[in-house]
N, C-alpha and C positions, 0 to 999 in steps of 0.2 A: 504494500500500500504506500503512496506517495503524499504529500503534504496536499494535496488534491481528491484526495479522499477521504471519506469516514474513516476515524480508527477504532472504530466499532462494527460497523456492518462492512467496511468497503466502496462502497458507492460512490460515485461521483458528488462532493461537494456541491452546495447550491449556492444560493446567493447570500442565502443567510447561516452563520458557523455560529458553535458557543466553542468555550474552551474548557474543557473536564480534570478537574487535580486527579491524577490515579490514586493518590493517597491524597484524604478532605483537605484542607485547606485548615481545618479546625485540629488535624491533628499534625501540623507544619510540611502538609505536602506543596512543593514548589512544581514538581514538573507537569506539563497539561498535554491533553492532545485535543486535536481538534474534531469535532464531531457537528454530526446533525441537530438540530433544536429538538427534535421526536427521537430522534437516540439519546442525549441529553437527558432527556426529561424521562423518561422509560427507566435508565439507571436508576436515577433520584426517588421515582414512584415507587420500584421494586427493593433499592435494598438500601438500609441504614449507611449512614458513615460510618459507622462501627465495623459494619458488616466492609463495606469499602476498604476500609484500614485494615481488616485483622483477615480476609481472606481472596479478598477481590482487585486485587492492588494492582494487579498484571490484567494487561487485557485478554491474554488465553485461558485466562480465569475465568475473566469475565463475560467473556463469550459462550465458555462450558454452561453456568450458573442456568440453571431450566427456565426460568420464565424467559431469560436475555435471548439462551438459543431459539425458543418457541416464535418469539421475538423478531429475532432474526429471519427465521425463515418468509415470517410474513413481510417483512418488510423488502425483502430482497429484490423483488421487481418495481418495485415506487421508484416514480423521477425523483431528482434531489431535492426538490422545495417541498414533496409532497409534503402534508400535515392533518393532522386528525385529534382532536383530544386524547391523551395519557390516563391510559386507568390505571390505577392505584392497586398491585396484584394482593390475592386476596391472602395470601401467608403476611403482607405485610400490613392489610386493615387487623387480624389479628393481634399486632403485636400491642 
């Protein structure tokens, strides 16, 4: 993957990027990568910062993690801007 694509799903970059701490920001992670606004927000819906710092810190982590892959797959064929509202998966309304 190139600085032109998702470093979550792949895809082609759109117009609009966010920047993702692999480790929070809350627990003094500096380095980012850049991603979709709906890959983005899918992370943050599905798993804690906790969870980000103590097991998901790597992206081949994070890609394995079952909702992200499920995740994944659906989102594979979407152009780069597509957008949808982010549901909040249901292990983590649980917690």
């Amino acid at each position: 993957m190139t600085e032109t694509s998702c470093a979550l799903c792949g895809r082609p970059l759109g117009a609009k990027t966010e920047a993702h701490h692999l480790v929070p920001k809350t627990f003094g992670g500096r380095e980012t990568v850049r991603l979709h606004p709906i890959c983005h927000r899918k992370i943050h819906a599905t798993l804690s910062e906790r969870e980000l710092r103590d097991r998901y810190a790597a992206l081949d982590a994070l890609r394995a993690q079952p909702d992200i892959a499920l995740f994944l797959r659906w989102i594979a064929n979407k152009p780069p801007d597509f957008h949808t509202r982010t549901q909040t998966s249901r292990a983590r309304r649980r917690r």
